[in-house]
GUGU-153187 format. One record per atom (N, C-alpha, C): residue in three letters; x, y, z. Coordinates in steps of 0.02 Angstrom, whole numbers, padded with zeros to 5 digits, always signed. Example, Ala and Ser with C-alpha at 12.3 -4.5 7.8 and 13.67 -1.06 7.14 Angstrom:
BEGIN
ALA+00660-00284+00390;ALA+00615-00225+00390;ALA+00660-00165+00390;SER+00642-00112+00354;SER+00684-00053+00357;SER+00645+00002+00394;
END
This chain:
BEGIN
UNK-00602+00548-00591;UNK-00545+00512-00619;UNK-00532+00450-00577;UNK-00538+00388-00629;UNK-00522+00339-00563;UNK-00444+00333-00558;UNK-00432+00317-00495;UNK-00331+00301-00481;UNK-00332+00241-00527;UNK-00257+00240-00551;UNK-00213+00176-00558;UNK-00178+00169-00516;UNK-00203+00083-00512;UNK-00166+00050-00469;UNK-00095+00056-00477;UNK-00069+00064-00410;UNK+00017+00041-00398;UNK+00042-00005-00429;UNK+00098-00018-00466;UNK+00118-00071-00526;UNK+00172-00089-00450;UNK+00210-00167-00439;UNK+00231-00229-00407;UNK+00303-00165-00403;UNK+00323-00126-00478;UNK+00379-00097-00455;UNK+00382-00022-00422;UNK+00324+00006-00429;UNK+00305+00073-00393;UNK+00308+00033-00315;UNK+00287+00012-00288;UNK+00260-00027-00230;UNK+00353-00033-00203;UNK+00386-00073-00230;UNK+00437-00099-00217;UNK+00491-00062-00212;UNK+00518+00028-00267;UNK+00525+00070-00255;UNK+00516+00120-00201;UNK+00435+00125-00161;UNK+00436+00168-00133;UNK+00454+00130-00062;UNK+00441+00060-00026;UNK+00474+00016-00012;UNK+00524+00050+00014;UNK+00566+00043-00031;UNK+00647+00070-00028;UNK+00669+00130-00027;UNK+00628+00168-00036;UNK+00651+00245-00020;UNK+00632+00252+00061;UNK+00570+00206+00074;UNK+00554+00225+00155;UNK+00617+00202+00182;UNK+00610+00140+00161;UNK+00676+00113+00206;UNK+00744+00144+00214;UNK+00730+00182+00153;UNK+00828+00208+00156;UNK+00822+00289+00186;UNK+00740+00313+00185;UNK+00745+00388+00214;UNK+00714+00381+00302;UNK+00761+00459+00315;UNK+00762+00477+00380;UNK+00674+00423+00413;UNK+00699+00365+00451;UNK+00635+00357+00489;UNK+00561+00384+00532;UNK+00522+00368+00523;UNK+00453+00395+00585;UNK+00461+00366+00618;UNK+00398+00370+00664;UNK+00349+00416+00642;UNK+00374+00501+00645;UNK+00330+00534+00606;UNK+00369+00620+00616;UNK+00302+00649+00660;UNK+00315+00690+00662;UNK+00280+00731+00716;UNK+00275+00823+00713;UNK+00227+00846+00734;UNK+00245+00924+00736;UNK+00292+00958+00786;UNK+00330+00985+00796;UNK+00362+01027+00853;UNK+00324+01091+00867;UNK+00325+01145+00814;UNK+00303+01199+00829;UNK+00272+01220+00788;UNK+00254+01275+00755;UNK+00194+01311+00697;UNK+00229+01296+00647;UNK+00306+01289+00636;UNK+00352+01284+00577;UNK+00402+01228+00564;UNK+00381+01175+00587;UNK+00454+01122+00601;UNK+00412+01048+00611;UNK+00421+01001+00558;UNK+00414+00940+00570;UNK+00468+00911+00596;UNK+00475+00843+00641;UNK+00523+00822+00654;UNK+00529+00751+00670;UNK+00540+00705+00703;UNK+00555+00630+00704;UNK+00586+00628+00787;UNK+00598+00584+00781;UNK+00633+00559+00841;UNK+00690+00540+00857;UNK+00728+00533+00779;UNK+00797+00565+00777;UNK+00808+00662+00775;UNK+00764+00667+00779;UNK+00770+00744+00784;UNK+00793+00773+00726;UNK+00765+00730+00663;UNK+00794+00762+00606;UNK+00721+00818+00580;UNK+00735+00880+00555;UNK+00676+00921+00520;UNK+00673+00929+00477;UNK+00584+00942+00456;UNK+00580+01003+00380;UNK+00550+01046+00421;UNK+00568+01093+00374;UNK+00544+01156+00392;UNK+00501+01183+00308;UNK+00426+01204+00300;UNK+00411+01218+00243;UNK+00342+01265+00254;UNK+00301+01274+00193;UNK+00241+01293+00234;UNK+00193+01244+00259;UNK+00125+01277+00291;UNK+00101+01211+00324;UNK+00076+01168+00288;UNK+00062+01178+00218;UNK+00026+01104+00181;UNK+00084+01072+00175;UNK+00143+01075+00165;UNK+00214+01029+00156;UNK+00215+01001+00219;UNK+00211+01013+00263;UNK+00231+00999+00334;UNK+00185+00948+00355;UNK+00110+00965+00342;UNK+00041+00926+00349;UNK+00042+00857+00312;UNK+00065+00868+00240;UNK+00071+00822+00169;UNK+00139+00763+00216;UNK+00191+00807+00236;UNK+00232+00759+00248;UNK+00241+00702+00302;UNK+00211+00728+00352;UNK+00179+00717+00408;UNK+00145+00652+00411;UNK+00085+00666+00368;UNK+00031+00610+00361;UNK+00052+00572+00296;UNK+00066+00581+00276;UNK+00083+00532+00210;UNK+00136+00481+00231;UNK+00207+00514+00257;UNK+00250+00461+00307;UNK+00227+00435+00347;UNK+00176+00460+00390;UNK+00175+00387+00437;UNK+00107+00336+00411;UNK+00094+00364+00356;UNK+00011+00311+00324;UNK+00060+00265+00265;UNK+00117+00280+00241;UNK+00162+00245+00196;UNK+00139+00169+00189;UNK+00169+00147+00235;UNK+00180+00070+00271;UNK+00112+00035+00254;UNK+00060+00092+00282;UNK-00009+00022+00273;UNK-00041+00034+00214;UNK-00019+00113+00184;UNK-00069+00092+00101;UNK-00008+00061+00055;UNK+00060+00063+00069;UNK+00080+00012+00030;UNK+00067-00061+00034;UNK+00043-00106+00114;UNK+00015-00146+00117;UNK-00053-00161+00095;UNK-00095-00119+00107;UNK-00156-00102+00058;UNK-00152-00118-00024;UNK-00103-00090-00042;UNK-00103-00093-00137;UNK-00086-00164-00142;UNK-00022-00197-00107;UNK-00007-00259-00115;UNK-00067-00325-00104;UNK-00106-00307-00067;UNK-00179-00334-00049;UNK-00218-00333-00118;UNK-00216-00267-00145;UNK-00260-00272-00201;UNK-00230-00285-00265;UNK-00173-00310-00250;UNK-00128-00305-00306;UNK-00161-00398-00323;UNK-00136-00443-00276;UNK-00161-00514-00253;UNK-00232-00511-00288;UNK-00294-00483-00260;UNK-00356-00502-00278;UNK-00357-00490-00353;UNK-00325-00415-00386;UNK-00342-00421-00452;UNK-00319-00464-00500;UNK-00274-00503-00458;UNK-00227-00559-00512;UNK-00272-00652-00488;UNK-00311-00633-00429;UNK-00360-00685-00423;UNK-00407-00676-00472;UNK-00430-00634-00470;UNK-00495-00616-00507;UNK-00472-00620-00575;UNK-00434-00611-00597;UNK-00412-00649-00671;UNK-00369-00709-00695;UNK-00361-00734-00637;UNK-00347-00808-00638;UNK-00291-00826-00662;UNK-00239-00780-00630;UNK-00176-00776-00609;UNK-00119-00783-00571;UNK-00169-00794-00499;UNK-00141-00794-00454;UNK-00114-00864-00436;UNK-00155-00909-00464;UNK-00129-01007-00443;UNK-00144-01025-00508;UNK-00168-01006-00556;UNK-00136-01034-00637;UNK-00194-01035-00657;UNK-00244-01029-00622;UNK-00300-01071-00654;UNK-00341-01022-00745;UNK-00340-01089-00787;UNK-00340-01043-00818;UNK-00429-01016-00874;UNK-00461-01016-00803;UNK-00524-00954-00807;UNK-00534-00910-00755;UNK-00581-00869-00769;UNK-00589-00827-00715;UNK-00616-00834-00641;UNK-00609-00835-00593;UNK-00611-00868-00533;UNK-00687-00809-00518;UNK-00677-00750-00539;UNK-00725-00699-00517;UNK-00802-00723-00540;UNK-00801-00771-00582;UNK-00859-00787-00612;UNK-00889-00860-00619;UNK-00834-00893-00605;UNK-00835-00967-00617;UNK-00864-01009-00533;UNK-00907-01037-00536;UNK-00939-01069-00483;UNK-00922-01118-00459;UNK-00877-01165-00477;UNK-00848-01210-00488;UNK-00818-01227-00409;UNK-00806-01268-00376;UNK-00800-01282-00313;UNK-00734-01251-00296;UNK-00694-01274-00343;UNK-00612-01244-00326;UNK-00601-01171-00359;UNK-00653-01143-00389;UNK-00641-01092-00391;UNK-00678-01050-00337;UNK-00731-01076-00310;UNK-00748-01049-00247;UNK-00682-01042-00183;UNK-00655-01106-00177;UNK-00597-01092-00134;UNK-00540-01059-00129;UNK-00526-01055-00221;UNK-00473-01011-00247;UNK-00483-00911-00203;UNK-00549-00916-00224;UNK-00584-00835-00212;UNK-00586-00839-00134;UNK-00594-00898-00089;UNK-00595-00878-00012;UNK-00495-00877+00002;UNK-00468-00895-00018;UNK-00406-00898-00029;UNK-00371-00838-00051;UNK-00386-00813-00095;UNK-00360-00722-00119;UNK-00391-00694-00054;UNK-00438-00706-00062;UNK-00471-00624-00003;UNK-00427-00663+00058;UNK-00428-00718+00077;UNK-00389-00721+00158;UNK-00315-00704+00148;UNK-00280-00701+00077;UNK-00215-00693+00078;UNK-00213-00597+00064;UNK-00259-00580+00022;UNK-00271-00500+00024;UNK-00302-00463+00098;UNK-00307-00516+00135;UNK-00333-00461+00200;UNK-00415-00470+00190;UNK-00440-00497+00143;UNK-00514-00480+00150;UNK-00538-00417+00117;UNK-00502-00360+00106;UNK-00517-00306+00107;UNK-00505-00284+00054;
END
């Protein structure tokens, strides 16, 4: 199954839930207790604990990640600075620069 991409308002939503929930990074305490550094916990079984764990503190960079690919797919259809053909295909000098221009503003990656 391939993923769908994060839509500008999924991205921007979850954004805001990090921001407004209990901060990380979290951490393990003991066999049963995630916790933070405000010392706030869950307590669940260990895939909840594991899931919550790693997913909060990886938040931040695959939402920077999607926003990266969010940029190239709107280069690659010639969206991103107006132009109006496809930059992914077009050889064209400024569309060569357009395409070194997405990838340096997407991270490259």
């Amino acid at each position: 199954m391939t993923p769908t991409p994060l839509t500008t308002e999924q991205i921007a939503e979850l954004r805001r839930l990090m921001a407004e929930a209990t901060p990380g990074p979290w951490f393990w305490i003991d066999s049963y207790t995630v916790t933070n550094e405000a010392h706030d916990s869950v307590t669940g079984n260990i895939y909840s604990r594991q899931l919550i764990t790693l997913a909060v503190n990886a938040l931040p960079d695959l939402l920077d990640a999607a926003e990266r690919e969010a940029i190239l797919r709107k280069a690659l259809r010639g969206q991103l600075f107006g132009v109006p053909h496809r930059i992914d295909v077009c050889t064209c000098n400024r569309c060569e620069m357009l395409r070194a221009a997405a990838l340096a503003e997407g991270g490259g990656k």
